[in-house]
C-alpha positions as CSV (number, residue, x, y, z in Angstrom):
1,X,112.0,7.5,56.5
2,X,111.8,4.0,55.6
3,X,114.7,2.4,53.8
4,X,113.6,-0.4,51.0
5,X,116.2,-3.3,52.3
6,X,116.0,-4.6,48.8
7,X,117.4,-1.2,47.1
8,X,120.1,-0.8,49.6
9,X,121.6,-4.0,49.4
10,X,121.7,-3.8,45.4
11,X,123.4,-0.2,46.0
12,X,125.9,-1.9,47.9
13,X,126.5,-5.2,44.9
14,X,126.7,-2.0,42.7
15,X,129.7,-0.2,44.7
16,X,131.4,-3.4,45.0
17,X,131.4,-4.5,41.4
18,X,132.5,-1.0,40.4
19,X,135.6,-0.9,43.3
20,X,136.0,-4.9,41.9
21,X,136.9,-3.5,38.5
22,X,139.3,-0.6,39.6
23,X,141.6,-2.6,42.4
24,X,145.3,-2.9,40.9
25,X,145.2,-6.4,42.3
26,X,143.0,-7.6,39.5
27,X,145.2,-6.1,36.3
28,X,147.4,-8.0,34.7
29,X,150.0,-10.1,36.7
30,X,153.1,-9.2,35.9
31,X,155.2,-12.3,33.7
32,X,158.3,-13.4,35.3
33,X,160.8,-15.0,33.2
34,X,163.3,-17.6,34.5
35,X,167.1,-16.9,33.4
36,X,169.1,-19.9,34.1
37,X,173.0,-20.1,34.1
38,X,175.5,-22.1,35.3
39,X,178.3,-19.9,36.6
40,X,178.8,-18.0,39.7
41,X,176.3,-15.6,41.0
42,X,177.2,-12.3,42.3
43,X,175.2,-8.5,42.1
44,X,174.3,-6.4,39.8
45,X,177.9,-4.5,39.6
46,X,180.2,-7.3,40.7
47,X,180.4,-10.8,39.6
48,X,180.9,-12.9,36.8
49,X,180.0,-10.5,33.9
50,X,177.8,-13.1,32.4
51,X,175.6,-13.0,36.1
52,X,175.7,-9.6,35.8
53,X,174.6,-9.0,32.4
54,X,171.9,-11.2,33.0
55,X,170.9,-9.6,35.9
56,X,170.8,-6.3,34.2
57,X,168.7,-7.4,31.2
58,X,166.4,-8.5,33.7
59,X,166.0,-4.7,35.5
60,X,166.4,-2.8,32.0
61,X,163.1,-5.4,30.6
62,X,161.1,-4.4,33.4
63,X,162.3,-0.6,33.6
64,X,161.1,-0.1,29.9
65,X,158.0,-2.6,30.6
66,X,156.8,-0.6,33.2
67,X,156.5,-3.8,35.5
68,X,155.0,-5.9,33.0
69,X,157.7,-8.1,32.6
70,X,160.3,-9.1,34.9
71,X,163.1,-11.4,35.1
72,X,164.4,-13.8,37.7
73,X,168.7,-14.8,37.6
74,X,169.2,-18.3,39.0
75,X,173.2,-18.6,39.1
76,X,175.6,-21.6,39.6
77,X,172.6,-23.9,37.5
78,X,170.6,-23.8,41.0
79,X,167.3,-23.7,38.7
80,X,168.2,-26.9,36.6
81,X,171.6,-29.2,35.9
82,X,173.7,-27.1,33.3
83,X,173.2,-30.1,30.3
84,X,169.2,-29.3,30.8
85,X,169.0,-26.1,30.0
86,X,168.6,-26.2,26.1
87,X,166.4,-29.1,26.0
88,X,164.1,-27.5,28.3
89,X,164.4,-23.7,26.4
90,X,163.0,-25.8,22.9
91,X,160.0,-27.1,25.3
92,X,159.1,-24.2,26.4
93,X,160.1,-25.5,29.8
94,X,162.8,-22.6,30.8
95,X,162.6,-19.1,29.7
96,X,165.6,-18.2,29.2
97,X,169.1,-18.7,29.6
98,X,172.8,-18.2,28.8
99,X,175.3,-20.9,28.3
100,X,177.6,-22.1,25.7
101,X,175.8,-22.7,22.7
102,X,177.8,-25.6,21.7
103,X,176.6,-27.4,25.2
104,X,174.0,-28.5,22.6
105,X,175.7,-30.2,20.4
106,X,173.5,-33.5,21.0
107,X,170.4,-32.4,20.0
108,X,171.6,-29.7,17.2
109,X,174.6,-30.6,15.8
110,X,174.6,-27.0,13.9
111,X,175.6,-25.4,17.6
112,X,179.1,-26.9,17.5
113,X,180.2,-24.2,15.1
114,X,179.7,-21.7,18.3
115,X,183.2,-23.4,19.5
116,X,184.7,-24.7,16.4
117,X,188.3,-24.4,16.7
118,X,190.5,-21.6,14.5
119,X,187.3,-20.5,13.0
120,X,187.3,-17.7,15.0
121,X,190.4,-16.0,15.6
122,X,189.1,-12.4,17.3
123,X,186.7,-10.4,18.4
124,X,186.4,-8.1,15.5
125,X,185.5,-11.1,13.5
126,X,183.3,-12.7,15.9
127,X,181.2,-9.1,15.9
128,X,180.5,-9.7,12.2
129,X,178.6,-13.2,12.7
130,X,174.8,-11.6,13.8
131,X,174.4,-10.2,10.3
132,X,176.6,-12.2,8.4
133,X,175.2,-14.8,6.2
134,X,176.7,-17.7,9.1
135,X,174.7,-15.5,12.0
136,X,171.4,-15.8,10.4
137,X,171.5,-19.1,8.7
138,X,172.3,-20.1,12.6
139,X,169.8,-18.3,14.0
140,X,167.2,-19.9,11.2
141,X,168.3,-23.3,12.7
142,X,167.9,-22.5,16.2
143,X,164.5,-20.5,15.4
144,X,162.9,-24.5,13.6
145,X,164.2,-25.8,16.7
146,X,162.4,-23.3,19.3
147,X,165.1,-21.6,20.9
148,X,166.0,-17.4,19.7
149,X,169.1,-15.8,20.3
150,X,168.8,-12.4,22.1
151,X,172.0,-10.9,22.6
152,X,175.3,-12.5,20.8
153,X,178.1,-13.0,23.1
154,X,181.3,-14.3,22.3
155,X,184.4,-14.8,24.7
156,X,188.0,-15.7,23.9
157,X,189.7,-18.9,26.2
158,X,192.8,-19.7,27.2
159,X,194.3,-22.9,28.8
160,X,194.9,-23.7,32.5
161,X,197.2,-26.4,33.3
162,X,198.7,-27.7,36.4
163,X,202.0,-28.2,35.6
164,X,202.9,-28.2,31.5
165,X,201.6,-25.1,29.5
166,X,199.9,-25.9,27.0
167,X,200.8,-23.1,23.8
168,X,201.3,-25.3,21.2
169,X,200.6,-28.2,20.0
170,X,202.9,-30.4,20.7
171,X,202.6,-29.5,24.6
172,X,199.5,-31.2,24.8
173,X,200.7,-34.4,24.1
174,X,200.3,-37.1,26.9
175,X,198.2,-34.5,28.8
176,X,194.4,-35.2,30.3
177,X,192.8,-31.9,28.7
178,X,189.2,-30.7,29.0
179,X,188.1,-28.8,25.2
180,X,184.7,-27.5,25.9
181,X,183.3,-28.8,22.8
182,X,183.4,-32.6,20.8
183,X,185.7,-30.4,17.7
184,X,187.9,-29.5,20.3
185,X,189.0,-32.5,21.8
186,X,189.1,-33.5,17.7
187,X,192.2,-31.2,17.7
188,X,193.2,-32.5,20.7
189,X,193.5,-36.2,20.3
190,X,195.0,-35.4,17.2
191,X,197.9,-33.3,19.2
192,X,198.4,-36.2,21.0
193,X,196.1,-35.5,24.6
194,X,193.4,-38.0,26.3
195,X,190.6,-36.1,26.5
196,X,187.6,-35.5,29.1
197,X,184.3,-34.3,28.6
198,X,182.7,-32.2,31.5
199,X,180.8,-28.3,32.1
200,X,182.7,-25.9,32.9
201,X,182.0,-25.4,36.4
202,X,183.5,-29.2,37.0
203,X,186.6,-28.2,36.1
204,X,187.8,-27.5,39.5
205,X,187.1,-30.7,41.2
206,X,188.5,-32.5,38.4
207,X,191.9,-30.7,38.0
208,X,192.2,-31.0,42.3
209,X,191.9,-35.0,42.2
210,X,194.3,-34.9,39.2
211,X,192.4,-36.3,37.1
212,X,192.2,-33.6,34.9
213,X,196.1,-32.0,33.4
214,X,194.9,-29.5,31.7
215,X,191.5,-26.9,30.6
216,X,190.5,-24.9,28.1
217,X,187.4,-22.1,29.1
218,X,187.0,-18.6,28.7
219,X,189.1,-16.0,30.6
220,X,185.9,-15.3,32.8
221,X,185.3,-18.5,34.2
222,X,189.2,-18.8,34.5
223,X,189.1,-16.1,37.0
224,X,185.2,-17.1,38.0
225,X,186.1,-20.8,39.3
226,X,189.4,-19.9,40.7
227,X,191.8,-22.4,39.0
228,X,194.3,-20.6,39.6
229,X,194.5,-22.2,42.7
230,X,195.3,-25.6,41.2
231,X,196.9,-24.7,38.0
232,X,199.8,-22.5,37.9
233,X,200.6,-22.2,34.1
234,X,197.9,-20.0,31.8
235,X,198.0,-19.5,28.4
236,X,196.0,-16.2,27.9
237,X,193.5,-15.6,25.4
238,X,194.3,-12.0,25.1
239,X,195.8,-10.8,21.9
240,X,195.6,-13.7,19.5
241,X,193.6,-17.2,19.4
242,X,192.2,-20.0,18.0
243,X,189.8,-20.3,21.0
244,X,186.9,-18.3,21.1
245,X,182.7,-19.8,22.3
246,X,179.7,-18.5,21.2
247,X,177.5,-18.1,24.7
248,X,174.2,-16.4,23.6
249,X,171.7,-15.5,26.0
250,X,168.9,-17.6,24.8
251,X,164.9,-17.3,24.7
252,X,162.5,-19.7,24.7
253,X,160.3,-19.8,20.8
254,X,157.3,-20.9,22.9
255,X,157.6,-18.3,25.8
256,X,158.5,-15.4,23.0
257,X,155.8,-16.0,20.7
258,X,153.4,-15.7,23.5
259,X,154.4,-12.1,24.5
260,X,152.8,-9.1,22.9
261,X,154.9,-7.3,20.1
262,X,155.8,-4.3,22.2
263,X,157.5,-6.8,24.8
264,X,158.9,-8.9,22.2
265,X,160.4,-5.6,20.3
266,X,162.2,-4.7,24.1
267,X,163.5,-8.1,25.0
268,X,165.6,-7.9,21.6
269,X,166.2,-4.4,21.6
270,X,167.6,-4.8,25.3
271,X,169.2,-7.9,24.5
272,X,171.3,-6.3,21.1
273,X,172.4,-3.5,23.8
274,X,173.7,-6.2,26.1
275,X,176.1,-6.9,23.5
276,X,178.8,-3.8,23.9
277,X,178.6,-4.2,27.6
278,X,179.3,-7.8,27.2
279,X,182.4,-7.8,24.4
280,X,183.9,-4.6,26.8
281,X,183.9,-7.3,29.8
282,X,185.0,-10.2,28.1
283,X,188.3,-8.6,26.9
284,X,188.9,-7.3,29.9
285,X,189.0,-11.0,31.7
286,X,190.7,-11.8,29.1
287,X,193.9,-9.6,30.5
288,X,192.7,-9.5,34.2
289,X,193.3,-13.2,34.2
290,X,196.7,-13.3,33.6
291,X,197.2,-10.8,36.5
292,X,195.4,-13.3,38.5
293,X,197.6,-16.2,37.4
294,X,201.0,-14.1,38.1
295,X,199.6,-13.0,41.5
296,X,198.9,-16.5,42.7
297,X,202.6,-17.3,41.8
298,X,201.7,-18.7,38.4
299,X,203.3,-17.9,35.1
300,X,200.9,-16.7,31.8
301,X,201.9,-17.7,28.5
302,X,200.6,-15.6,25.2
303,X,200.0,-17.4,21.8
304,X,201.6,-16.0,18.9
305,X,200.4,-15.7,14.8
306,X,202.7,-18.7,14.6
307,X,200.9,-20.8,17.5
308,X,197.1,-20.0,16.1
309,X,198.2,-21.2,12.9
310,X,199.4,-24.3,13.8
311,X,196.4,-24.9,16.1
312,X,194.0,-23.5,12.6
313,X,196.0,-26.0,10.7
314,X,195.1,-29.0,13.0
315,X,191.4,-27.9,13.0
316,X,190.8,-27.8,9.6
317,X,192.0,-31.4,8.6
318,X,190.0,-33.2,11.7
319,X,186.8,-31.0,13.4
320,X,186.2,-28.5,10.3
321,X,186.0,-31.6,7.8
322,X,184.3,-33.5,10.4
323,X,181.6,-30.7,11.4
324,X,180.8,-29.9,7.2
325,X,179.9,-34.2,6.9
326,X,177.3,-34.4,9.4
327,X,174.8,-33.0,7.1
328,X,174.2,-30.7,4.2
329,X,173.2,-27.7,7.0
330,X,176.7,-28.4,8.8
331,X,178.5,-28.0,5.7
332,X,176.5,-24.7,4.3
333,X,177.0,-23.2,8.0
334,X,180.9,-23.8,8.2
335,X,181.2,-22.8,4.4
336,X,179.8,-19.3,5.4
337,X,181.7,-19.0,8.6
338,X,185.0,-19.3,6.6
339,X,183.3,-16.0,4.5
340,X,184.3,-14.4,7.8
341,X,187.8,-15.2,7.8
């Protein structure tokens, strides 16, 4: 039997285009976002809880995605230089990240109220600011300027120093103190201290050459970059204080508007369940530290009602009054914040 050439080599076009359509190779790649972060990586269950919850976002995303959407953690700002992040997020340039909000200060002068001194005094209160009428009126600023807020997370600080703790006021005086944000080193140089501007995971180097007396950071990054092998006095965040940081994990506008609904819908809905895990961790840093502190030979110092208020006091006549005349945004955004109080 003779075989027309001509039909069999169509037959064979035929099975290729049809095995063509059905390879998995050829359905949708999978989108992988970037999660940048500037403090210490570790795993899934052990770490920095910020690495970690970032790292479990990640999994839970492409768990309920079914593959679709994945996530990529690059710790210790091994991605990009920690003061890059924002900018980048607005351009559509990173994906997503977690860092103190305030760390953008520069560009939007609104995110200084995510460390504004005595505004926020505990975690109860700091719960209420996603659906408060401060939450949302930051989150419409942040939203014109390209960046959404996925999971809220707020973390207490306390104050490492080498040799002077710093509890109130008046002990700062004379001292070389790092305040994490511009309104914090308002209340500073008005207590009297010379203050230096850095990220947080400078600290260290600084406070080893002595060029730094004194820090103020969250309890996690306390115990996460080891000062207590430098600085021997703590005063704890636990309890009561004036100190408390805003440190949202952040999305990209560009890179969210992009996504399909459905993937839009579990990125927040992963993101608002982040939330509990995250306040449970940072209040437990915030008393792990001090056993850190004491078992390094150091001593830890609480704050008392009396102590916040003083601080409150400070930061009302200097970085609340200078925060509300920067513009008429600043001043609705802090006049709602004190709605919290």
């Amino acid at each position: 039997m003779v075989i027309n050439r001509r039909l069999v080599l169509l037959g064979l076009a035929a099975v290729s285009i049809v095995a063509m359509f059905n390879r998995p190779s050829l359905a949708a790649e999978p989108l992988n976002l970037k999660i940048s972060h500037q403090f210490p990586g570790g795993t899934i269950d052990a770490g920095d809880f910020r690495d970690r919850l970032a790292q479990r976002f990640a999994a839970e995303i492409e768990k309920r995605t079914g593959g679709a959407l994945k996530g990529t953690v690059y710790a210790g700002s091994s991605l990009m230089k920690t003061n890059a992040q924002f900018s980048a997020l607005r351009k559509g340039a990173l994906d997503m990240t977690l860092m103190p909000l305030n760390y953008a200060g520069g560009e939007v002068p609104e995110t200084n109220i995510g460390l504004m001194p005595g505004m926020v005094t505990s975690y109860e209160q700091a719960a209420k600011w996603k659906n408060a009428e401060v939450g949302k009126a930051l989150a419409e600023v942040l939203a014109s300027k390209g960046v959404i807020i996925v999971s809220w997370i707020w973390q207490a600080g306390g104050v490492a120093s080498r040799q002077t703790p710093i509890v109130d006021p008046a002990d700062a005086k004379g001292l070389k103190v790092r305040g994490g944000s511009k309104e914090m080193d308002m209340v500073l140089k008005e207590a009297g201290a010379a203050v230096l501007t850095m990220p947080s995971n400078e600290i260290y180097a600084s406070m080893q050459t002595g060029a730094l007396d004194a820090a103020m950071t969250s309890s996690t990054s306390l115990i996460s970059f080891r000062l207590e092998e430098i600085a021997k006095n703590l005063t704890t965040g636990r309890g009561k204080t004036y100190w408390f940081m805003l440190e949202p994990l952040m999305v990209s506008k560009t890179v969210f508007d992009q996504l399909p609904k459905a993937q839009q819908e579990v990125i927040m809905t992963v993101g608002a369940e982040m939330e509990k895990f995250a306040m449970e961790q940072a209040k437990a840093d915030d008393q792990a530290v001090a056993a850190v502190y004491q078992k390094s030979g150091g001593k830890a110092y609480d704050l008392t009602d009396a102590s916040v208020k003083k601080w409150q006091a400070i930061a009302r006549e200097t970085a609340w009054k200078d925060y509300a005349a920067k513009s008429d945004s600043c001043a609705r955004i802090i006049k709602l914040a004190e709605k919290t109080l």
